[in-house]
C-alpha positions in Angstrom: -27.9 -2.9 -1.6 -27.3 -5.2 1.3 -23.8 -5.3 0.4 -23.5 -1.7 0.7 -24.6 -1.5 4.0 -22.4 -4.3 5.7 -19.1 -2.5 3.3 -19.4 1.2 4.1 -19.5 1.4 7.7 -16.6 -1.8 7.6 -14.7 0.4 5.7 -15.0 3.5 7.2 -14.1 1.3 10.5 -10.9 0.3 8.4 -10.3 3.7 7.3 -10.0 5.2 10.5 -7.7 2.9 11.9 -5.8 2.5 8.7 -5.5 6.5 9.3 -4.3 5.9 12.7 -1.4 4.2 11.8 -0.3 6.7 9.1 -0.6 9.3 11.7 1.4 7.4 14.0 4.3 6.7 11.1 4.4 10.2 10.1 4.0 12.3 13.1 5.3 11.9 17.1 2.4 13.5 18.1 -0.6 15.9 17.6 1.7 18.8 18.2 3.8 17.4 15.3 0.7 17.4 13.2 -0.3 20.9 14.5 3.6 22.2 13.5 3.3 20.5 9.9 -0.3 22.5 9.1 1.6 25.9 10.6 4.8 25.3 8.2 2.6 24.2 5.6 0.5 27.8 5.8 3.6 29.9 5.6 5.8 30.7 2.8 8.9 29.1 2.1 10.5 32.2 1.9 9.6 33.5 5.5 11.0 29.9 6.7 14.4 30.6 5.0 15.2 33.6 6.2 14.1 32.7 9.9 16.6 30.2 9.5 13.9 27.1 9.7 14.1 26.4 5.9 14.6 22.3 6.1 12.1 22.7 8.8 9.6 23.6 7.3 10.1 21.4 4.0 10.4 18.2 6.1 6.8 19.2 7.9 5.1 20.1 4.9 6.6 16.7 2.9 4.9 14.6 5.8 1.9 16.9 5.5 1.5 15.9 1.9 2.8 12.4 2.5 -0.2 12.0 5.1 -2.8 13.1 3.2 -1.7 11.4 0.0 -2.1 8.1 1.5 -5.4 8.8 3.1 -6.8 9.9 -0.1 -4.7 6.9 -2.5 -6.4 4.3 0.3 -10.1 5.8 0.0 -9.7 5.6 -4.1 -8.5 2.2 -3.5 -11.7 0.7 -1.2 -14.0 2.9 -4.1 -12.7 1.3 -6.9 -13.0 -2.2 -5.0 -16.7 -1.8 -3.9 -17.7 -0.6 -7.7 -16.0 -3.8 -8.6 -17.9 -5.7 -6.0 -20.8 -3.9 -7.5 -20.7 -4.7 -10.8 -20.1 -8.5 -10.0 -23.8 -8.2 -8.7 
């Protein structure tokens, strides 16, 4: 139990750093970010024929590329603290 309580808030320290930096790799800024969640909500279609096709694939690939990694690292630290866990 004691483990649990110095881990978890360690790793949610970790995490949001960790998630800083993939921010920072994938997007310039938070209006990059903000552009990325707008392409991502509207259809491929309506971005080709506004001419902003590549665009809008590009955002929504570092959309997806950005969240994959968030959730592949948080996996990651779960399946290392049930290992820890079961160690105990």
């Amino acid at each position: 139990m004691w483990l649990l309580i110095v881990i978890i808030p360690l790793l949610v320290w970790l995490d949001l750093r960790l998630f800083k930096i993939y921010f920072n790799f994938f997007f310039e800024d938070a209006d990059d970010f903000s552009e990325s969640v707008k392409y991502s909500f509207i259809p491929d279609l309506f971005s080709l024929f506004r001419g902003e096709y590549i665009k809008d694939r590009l955002a929504e690939f570092k959309l997806g590329m950005f969240i994959f990694l968030c959730i592949i690292t948080i996996i990651l630290e779960v399946s290392m603290v049930k290992g820890l866990l079961s160690l105990f």
